[in-house]
C-alpha positions as CSV (number, residue, x, y, z in Angstrom):
1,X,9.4,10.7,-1.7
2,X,7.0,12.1,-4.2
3,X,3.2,11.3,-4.1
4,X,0.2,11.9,-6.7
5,X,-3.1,12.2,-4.4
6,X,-4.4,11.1,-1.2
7,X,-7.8,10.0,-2.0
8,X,-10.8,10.3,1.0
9,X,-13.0,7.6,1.8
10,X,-12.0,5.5,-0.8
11,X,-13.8,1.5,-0.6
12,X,-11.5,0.1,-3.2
13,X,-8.6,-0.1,-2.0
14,X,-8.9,-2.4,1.4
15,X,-11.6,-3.0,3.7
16,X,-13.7,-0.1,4.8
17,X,-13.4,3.2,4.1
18,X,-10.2,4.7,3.8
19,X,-7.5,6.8,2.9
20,X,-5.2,5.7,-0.3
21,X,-2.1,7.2,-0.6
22,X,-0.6,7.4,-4.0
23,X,3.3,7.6,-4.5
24,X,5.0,8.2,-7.3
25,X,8.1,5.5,-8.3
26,X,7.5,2.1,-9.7
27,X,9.9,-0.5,-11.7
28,X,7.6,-3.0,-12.2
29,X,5.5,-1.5,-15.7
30,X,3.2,-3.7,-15.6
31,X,1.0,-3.9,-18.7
32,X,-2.2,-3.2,-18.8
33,X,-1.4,-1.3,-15.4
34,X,-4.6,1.3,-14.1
35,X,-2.1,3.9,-13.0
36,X,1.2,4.1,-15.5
37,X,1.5,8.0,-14.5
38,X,2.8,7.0,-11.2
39,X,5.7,5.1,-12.4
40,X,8.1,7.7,-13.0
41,X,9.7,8.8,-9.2
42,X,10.1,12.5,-10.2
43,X,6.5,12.8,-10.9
44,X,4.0,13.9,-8.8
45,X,4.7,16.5,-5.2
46,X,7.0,16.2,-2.8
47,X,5.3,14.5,0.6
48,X,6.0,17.1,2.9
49,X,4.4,17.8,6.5
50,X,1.5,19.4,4.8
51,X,0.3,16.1,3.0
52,X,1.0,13.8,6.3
53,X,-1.2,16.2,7.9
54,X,-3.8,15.4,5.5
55,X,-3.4,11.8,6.3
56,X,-3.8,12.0,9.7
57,X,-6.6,14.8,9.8
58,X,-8.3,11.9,8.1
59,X,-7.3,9.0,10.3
60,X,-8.8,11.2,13.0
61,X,-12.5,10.0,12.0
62,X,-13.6,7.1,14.0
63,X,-15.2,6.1,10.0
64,X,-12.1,6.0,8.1
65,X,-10.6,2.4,8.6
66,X,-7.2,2.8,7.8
67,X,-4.7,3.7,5.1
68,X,-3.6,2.0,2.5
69,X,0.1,2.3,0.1
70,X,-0.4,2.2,-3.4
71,X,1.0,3.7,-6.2
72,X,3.3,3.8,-8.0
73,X,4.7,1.1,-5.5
74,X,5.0,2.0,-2.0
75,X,8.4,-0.4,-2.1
76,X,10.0,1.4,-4.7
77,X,13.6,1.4,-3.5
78,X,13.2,5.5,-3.2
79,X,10.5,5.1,-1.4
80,X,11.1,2.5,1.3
81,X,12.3,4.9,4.2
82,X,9.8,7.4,4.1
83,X,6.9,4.6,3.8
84,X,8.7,3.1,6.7
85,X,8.7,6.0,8.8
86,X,5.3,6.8,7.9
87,X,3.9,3.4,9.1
88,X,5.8,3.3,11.9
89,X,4.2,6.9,13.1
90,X,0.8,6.0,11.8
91,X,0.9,2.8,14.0
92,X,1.7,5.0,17.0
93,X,-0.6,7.6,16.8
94,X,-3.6,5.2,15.3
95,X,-2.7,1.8,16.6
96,X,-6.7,0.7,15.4
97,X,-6.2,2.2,12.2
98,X,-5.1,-1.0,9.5
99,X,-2.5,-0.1,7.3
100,X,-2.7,-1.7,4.0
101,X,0.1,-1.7,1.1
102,X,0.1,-2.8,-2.8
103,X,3.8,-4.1,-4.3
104,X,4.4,-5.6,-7.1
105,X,7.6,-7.6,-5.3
106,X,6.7,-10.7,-4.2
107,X,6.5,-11.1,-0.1
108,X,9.3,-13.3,0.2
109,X,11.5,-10.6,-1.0
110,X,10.3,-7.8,1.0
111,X,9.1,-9.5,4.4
112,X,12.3,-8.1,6.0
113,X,11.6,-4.5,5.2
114,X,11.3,-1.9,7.6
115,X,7.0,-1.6,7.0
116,X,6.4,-4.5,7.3
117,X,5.7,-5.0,11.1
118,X,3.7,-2.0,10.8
119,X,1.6,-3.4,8.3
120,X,-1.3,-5.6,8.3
121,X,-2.2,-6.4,5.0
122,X,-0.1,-6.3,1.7
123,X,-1.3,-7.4,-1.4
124,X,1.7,-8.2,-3.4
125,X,2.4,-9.7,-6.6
126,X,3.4,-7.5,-10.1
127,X,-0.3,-6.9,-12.1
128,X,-0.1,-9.7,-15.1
129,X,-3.1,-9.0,-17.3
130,X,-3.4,-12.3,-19.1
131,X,-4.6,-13.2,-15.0
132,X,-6.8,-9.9,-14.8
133,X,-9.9,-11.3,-12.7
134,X,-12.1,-8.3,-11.9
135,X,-14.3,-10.8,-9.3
136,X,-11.4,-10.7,-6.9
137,X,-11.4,-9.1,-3.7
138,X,-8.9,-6.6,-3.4
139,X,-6.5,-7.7,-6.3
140,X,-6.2,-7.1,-10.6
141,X,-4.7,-10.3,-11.1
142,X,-4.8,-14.1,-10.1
143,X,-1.6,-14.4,-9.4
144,X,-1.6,-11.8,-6.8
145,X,-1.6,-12.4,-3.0
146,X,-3.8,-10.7,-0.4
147,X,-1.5,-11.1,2.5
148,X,-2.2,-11.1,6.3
149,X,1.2,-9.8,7.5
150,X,0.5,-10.4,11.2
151,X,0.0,-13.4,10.9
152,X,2.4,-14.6,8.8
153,X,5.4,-12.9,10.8
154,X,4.1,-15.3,13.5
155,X,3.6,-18.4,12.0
156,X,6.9,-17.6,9.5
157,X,4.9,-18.6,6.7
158,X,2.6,-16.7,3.8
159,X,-1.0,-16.5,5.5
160,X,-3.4,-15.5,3.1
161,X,-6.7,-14.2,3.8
162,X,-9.9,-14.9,1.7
């Protein structure tokens, strides 16, 4: 998996303060998308055991929230193992720390993916800009879902929050 930044104490990107990290790898191309650089899957560094250890020297810090998966998309088929395994690792070593993820597939399609129980929010939904709504909480566009995973793997239905 390739990656463009992990941003510190970011507010933007889900509840709290947090760390974002930034993958490269996206099929969506959105229009009117905020980070087009991240689409291409080449682009960007490799994630290696250097930048994990940036994560998690971060998710030390009783102030940083949690993570959160953007990109790019975090679901990018090329991606989906290695977000996987991250989660899954992050959940075990930081099991208060949320874990947040943005996808432009729909949840429907990617509730069965090997994140998701790790997850507990994912905003999903491709960016359409005729919906673009910059008074929304966490979200571009109106179309888009903020999603509480947990929630909805136990009822088996979409919970949304807000």
């Amino acid at each position: 998996m390739q990656y463009h930044n992990i941003t510190k104490d970011d507010m933007l990107n889900g509840e709290g303060l947090r760390v974002v990290l930034w993958v490269a790898g996206c099929s969506h191309a959105c229009p009117g998308c905020h980070n087009p650089v991240t689409w291409d899957p080449a682009g960007g560094l490799e994630f290696d055991m250097e930048a994990k250890q940036e994560i998690f020297d971060q998710l030390k810090h009783s102030y940083i929230n949690g993570i959160t998966y953007s990109g790019g998309d975090p679901l990018y088929i090329g991606n989906r193992e290695a977000i996987a395994g991250l989660a899954e690792e992050i959940r075990a070593k930081y099991p208060d720390k949320t874990q947040w993820l943005y996808t432009g597939y729909q949840w429907d399609d990617i509730k069965g993916e090997k994140a998701v129980p790790f997850l507990d929010v994912v905003v999903d939904g491709r960016y359409v800009e005729a919906q673009r709504d910059p008074l929304l909480s966490w979200r571009g566009s109106r179309n888009q879902r903020v999603i509480d995973v947990q929630k909805s793997l136990e009822a088996g239905e979409t919970v949304c929050r807000e």
